[in-house]
Every structure is written in C-alpha cells, then in structure tokens.
BAKOL-677280 format. One record per residue (C-alpha): residue number from 1; x, z, y. Coordinates in pm, 1 decimal. Each point is the difference from the previous one (the first is absolute). Layout:
N
(NUM, (X, Z, Y))
...
// end
This chain:
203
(1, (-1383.7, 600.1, -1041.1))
(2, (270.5, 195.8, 167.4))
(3, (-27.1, -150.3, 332.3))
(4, (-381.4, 248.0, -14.1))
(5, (173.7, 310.9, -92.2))
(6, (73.4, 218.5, 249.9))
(7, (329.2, 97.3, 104.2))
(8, (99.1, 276.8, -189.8))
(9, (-135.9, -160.5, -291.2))
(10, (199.1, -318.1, 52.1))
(11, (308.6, 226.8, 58.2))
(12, (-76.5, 195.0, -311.8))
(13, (-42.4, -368.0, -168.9))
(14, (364.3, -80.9, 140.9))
(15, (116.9, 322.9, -158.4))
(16, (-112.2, -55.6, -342.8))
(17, (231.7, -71.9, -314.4))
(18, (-145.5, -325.7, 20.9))
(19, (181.7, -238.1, 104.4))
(20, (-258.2, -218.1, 173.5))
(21, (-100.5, 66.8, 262.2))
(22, (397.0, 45.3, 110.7))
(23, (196.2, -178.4, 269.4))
(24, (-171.0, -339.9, 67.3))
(25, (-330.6, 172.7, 67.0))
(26, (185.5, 282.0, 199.0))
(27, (168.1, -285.2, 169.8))
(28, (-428.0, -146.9, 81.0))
(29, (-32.2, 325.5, 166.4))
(30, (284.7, -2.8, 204.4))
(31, (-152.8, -295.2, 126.1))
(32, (-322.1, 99.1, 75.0))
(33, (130.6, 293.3, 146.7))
(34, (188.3, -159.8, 258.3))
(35, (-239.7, -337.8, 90.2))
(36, (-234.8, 307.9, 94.5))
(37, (234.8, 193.9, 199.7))
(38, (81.5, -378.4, 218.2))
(39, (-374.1, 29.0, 3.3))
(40, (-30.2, 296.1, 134.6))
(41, (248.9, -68.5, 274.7))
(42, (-240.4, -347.2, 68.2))
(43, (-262.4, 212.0, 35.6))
(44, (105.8, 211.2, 274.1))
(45, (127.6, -259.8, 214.5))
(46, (-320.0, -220.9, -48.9))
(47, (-212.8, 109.0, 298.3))
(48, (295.1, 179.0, 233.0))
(49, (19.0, -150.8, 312.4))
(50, (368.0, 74.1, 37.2))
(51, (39.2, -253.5, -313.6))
(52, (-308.9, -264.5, 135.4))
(53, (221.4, -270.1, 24.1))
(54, (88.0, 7.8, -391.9))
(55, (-325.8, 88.5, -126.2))
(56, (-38.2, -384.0, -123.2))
(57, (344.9, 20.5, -206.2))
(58, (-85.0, 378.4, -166.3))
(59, (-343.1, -116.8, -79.3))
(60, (172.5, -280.4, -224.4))
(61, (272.7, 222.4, -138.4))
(62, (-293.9, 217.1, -88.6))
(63, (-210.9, -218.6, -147.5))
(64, (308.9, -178.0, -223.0))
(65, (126.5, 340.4, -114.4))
(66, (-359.1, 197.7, -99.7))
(67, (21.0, -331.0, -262.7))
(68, (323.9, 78.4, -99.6))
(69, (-77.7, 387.9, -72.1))
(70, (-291.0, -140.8, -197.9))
(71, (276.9, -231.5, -215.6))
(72, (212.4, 345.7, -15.0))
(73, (-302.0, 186.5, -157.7))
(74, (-106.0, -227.9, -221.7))
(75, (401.7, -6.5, -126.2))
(76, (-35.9, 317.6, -94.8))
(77, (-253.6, -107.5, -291.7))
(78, (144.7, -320.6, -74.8))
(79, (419.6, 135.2, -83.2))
(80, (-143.3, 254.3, -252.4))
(81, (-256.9, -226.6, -155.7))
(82, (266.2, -272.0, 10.4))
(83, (251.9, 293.4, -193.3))
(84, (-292.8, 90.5, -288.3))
(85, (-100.9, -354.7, -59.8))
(86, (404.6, -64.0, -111.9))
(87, (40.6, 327.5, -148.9))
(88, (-251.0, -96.0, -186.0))
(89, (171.8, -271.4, -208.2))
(90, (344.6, 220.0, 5.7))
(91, (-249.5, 165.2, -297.5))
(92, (22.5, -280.1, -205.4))
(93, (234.4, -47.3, -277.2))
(94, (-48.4, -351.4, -98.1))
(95, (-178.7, -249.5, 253.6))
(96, (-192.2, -301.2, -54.6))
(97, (60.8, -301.3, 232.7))
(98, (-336.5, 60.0, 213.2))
(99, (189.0, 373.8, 10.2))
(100, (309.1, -112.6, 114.5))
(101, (-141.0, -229.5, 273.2))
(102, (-224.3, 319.8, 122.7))
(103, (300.0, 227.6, 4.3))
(104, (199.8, -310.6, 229.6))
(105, (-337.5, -47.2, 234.5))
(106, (61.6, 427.7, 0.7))
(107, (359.6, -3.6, 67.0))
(108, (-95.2, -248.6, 328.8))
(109, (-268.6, 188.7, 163.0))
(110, (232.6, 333.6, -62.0))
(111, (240.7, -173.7, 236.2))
(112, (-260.1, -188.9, 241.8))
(113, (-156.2, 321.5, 92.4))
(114, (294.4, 178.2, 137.8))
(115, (52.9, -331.6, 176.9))
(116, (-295.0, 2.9, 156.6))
(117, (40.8, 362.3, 79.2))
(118, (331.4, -102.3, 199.1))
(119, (-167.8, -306.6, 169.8))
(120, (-223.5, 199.9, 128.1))
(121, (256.2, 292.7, 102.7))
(122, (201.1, -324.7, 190.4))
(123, (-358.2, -74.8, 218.2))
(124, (-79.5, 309.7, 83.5))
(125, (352.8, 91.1, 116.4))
(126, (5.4, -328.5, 249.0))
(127, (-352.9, 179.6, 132.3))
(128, (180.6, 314.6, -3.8))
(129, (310.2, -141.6, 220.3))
(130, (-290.3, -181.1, 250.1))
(131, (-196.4, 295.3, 11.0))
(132, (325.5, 263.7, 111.2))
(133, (86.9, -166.6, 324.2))
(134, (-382.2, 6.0, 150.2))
(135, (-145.5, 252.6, -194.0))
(136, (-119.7, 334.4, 162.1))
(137, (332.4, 148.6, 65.1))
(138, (-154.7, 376.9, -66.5))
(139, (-34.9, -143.0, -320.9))
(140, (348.8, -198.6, -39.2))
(141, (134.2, 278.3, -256.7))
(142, (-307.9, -59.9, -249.9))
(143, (88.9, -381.0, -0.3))
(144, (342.1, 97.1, -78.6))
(145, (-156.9, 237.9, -321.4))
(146, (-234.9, -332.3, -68.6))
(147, (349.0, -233.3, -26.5))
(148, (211.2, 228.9, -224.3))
(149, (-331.8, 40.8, -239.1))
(150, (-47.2, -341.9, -16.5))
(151, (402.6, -52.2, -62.9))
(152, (-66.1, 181.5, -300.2))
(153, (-259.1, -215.0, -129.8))
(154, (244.2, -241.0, 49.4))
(155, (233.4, 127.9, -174.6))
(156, (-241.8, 148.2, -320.1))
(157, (-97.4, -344.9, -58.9))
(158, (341.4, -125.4, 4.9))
(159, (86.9, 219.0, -260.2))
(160, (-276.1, -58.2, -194.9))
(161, (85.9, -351.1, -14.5))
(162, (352.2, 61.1, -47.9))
(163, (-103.6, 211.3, -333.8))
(164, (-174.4, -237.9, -146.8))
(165, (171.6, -288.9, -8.4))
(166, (274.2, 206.4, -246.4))
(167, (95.7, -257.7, -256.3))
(168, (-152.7, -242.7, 99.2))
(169, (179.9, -335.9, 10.0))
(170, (312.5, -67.0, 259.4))
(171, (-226.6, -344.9, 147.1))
(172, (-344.3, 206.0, 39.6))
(173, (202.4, 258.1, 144.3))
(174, (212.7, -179.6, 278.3))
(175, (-327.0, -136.4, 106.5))
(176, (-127.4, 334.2, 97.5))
(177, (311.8, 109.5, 113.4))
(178, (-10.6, -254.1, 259.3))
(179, (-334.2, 72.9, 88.4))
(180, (79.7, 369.5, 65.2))
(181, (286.0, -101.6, 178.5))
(182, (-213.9, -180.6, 231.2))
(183, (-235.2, 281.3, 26.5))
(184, (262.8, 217.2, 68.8))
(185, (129.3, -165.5, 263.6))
(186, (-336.4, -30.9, 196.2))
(187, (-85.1, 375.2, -78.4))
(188, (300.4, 70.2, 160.9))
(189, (-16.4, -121.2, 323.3))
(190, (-388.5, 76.6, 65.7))
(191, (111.8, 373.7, -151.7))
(192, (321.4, 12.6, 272.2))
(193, (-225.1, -149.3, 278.4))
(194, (-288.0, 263.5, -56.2))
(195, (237.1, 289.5, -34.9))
(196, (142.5, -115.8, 318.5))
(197, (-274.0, -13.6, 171.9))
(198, (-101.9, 366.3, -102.6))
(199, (299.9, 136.9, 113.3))
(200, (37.2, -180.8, 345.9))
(201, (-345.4, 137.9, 65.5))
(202, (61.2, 374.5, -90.9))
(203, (288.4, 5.2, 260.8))
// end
C-alpha cells in the first residue's frame, strides 16, 4: 500500500508516468501532513504551565485531529484505488449491463473519495482555527504551515471532484455543485479565522 512506503518512495510513486497515484492522493498527504503539524503544536502546549488553563480544550483538538490524519492517510490509498478500479472499465470496448452498473458504482466512489478528502480538510481546519489562538505561541508559525497544508487538501479534493463529474448530466451535477458551494463557504471562514489567528499571534 502506499500509505507503508516511505517517503521518497511515495514521492518517487507521485512522480511516475502513472497517473495514479496523482493529485487526489497528493491531496491525502497534504492532509496528513498538516493534521500532524496541528498535532505537533498540541503537543507542546499539553503539559506547559503557561498554557494549564487550556490543556482540557488542546487535549480534545488533539485527540479529534490524530483521527482525522488517520482519515487523511488512509485517502491516500483509497483516491488511487478508487482511479484503477474505473480505469479499469475505460478498457472495455463493449460492456455488459452488470459492466455498466460496475463502471457507475466506479464513477461514484471516484467522486466520494475526494469528498471525503475535503470533509475531512473542513474538520481539521475548524481544529486548526481553535488550536491558533491558545496554542503554544513559540509554535504559532507551524500552525500557520499546518492550515495552508491542509487548505491544499482542500482544495486537491475539490478538484478531484470537479474532474470527474465532466459530462456528467446538468441534474447530477447541480447537486454537487451545491454541495461544494456549501463546503466552500464553511472552508472559508474556518480557513480566514485560522489564518487570522496565526498572524495576530506572530505580531
């Protein structure tokens, strides 16, 4: 799996002429890479007594965002088995109807993973913008790293969703338009608050 590589490996993986594993896992990574960064941060305000009185509130942005890097890694897998398992039937000239229903149940989980990977991005950014006003303010620019990496995730699985819903159907597409409207809009705000935040801090 490529979530046990290590990470030149993975980065050589990335680098490949193949397209999977590409954005959407990259995008997994990004995630992962800034839940543990927020991490970090929790970790070296848990136990100083300058930050005692929010020890109770880190501990539970802690706890809620080591989950979320474990959603992030496992993303990683998922978008490029997601990718091969639809490539897959891209190979096939003619289909049969059990074909044809596979390659729809494909086309779905191709888009519900990079949804998944933004849903995630969205709850660990609201940790993020909790986190950057208490957190351990020798630390405040490494929250600020852990916010723009997870913006990306944010935005990889965007675009990964975006991409494949090309020709699909104006109906099934407004629906997920709305939805990343929504999304957007949420993002947005805990993005602006943490960022915020980050800067206030560093003065």
């Amino acid at each position: 799996m490529l979530k046990d590589l290590g990470f030149v490996e993975l980065l050589d993986e990335i680098a490949s002429k193949s397209p999977a594993p590409g954005g959407g896992s990259a995008a997994g990574l990004a995630g992962a890479t800034g839940c543990s960064l927020v991490m970090m941060v929790c970790n070296l305000t848990i136990g100083k007594k300058k930050y005692a009185d929010v020890r109770d509130e880190v501990e539970g942005i802690l706890h809620e965002v080591t989950g979320l890097r474990g959603q992030f890694i496992s993303l990683i897998d998922e978008d490029t088995e997601a990718f091969k398992r639809l490539f897959e039937f891209f190979k096939i000239k003619e289909m049969t109807a059990e074909q044809e229903a596979g390659m729809k149940e494909a086309e779905a989980e191709a888009i519900a993973v990079p949804q998944r990977t933004m849903v995630a991005a969205l709850a660990a950014m609201k940790a993020a913008a909790k986190l950057a006003p208490i957190g351990n303010k020798n630390a405040i620019s490494d929250v600020g790293v852990g916010v723009h990496f997870l913006h990306t995730a944010f935005r990889g699985g965007e675009l990964n969703v975006k991409i494949n819903l090309a020709g699909k159907d104006e109906p099934l597409r407004r629906t997920y338009e709305e939805w990343l409207a929504e999304m957007n809009s949420g993002f947005t705000a805990a993005y602006e608050s943490a960022v915020s935040a980050v800067n206030k801090r560093l003065g």
